[in-house]
N, C-alpha and C positions, 0 to 999 in steps of 0.2 A: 139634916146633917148626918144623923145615922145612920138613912138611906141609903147617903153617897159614900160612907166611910163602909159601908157592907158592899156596896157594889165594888168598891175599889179592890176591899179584901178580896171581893171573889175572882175579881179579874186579876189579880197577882194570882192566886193558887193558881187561878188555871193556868196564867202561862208560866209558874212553876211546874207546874202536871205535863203542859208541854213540853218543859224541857227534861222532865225526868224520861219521860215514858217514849223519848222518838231520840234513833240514833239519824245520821243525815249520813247522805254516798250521793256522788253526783254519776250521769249520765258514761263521762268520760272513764272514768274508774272502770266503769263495764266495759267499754268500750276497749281501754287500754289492756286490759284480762285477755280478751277475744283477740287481739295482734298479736299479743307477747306469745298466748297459745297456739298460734298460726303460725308464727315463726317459728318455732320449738318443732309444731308439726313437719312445717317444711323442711327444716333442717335434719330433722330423724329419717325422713324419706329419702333426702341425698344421701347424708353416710350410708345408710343402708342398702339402697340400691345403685345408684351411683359413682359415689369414690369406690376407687379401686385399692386395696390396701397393699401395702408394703410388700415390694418382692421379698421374701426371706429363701436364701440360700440353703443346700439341704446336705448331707453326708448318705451315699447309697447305702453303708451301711447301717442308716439308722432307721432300724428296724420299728421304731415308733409312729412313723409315717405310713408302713407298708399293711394298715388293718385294711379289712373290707370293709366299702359299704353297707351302712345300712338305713334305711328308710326314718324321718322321724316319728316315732310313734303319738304325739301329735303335733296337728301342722299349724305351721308360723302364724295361719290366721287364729285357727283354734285357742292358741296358746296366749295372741291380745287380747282376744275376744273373753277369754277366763279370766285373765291379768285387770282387766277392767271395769268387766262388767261386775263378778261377782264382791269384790272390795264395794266397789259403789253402791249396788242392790243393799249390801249389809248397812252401807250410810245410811241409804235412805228407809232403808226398817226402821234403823236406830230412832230418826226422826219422825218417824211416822208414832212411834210407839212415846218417844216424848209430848208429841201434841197432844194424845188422848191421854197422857200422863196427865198436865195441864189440864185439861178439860174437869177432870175429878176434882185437881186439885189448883183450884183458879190460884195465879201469881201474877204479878207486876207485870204487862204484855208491851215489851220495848219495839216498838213499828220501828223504820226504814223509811226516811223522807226520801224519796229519788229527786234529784234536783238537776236542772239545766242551765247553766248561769244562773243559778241564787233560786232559778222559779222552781216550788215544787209540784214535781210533775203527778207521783201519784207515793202514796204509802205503801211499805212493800210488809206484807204479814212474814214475824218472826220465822217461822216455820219454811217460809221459801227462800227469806237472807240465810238461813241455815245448808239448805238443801245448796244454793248456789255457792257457798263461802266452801263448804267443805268440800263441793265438787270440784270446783276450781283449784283448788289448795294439793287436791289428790292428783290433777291432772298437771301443776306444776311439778310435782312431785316425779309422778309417772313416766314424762317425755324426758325434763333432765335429764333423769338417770339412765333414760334410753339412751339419748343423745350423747354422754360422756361415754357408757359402754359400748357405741359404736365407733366413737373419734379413741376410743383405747384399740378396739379390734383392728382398726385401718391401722392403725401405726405400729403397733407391734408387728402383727401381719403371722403370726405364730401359725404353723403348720398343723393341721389338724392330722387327726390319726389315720383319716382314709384320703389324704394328701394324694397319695400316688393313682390312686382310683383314678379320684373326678380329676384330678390333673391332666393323667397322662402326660409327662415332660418326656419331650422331642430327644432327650440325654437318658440312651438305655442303661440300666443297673441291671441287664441279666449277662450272666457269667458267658462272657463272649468272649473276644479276642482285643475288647476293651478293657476287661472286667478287671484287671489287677488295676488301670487307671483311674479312674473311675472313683472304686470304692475307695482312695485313698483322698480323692479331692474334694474341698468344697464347691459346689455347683452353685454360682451362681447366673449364667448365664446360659437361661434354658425358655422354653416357651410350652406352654399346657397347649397341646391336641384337643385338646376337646372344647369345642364350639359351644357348648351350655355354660355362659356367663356366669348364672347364679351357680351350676353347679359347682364351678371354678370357685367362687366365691366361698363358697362352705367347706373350700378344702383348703380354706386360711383363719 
């Protein structure tokens, strides 16, 4: 009888131990992370390159339009490529230096059942439900905010300072024998000369 009443105990602890020490995520969970951030992706790449933003009308004398260009000192890829990468690298130090934190100082190690329909497929170690949860979380993070700052840039459509540059609109503002018209009207029916799409674009 003692035998059985010590085997029983032991088999409760453990699958108390069980249940303390494993959190559960299914297959689909990942799955659905991987779309949502595809779409977000996809979506960032249309505003961006794509839609074309809001004609906005100009005054030739506004002289806030007429700066030169200049080059950006770093470029767009440069600029995700920082945006990204180095946020992340610091994540994952963070976590890197937590795990060998743990190691000195052993605690309760809460696994990651992965599950497919109920079956569990494998245990996923603390340390990489971490690495993935925060990455994901940063790259939700990340594309939104891209995404609403480029569906604000199309719709606004606001004229940047070297507008007239990469422009060039077909409507001259030099002091001709149009020039008293002109500078008195709002333009809005004009067309940009200049065939470099993206340039046109960066002058909105």
């Amino acid at each position: 009888m003692s035998g059985k009443r010590s085997t029983k105990h032991s088999l409760t602890s453990s699958n108390n131990d069980d249940n303390l020490c494993y959190h559960s995520t299914t297959v689909w969970r990942v799955l659905l992370d991987v779309f949502s951030l595809s779409v977000l992706l996809i979506i960032t790449v249309i505003s961006h390159f794509i839609l074309k933003p809001f004609t906005r009308g100009y005054f030739c004398t506004d002289y806030s339009i007429h700066y030169p260009y200049k080059s950006n000192t770093v470029s767009t890829t440069a600029d995700v490529l920082l945006s990204t990468l180095l946020p992340l690298l610091w994540i994952w130090l963070t976590e890197f230096i937590k795990l060998f934190y743990y190691r000195w100082y052993p605690q309760t190690i809460y696994y990651t059942k992965l599950q497919l329909c109920g079956v569990r497929i494998r245990n996923i170690h603390p340390f990489i439900r971490n690495l993935y949860l925060l990455t994901v979380v940063f790259l939700y993070g990340y594309l939104t905010t891209w995404v609403l700052t480029e569906i604000a840039k199309n719709f606004v459509g606001e004229l940047r300072p070297h507008f007239f540059e990469l422009c060039r609109p077909n409507v001259t503002c030099s002091c001709s024998s149009s020039c008293g018209v002109n500078n008195q009207v709002y333009i809005t029916n004009y067309v940009c000369l200049n065939t470099d799409e993206t340039a046109v674009r960066e002058g909105r």
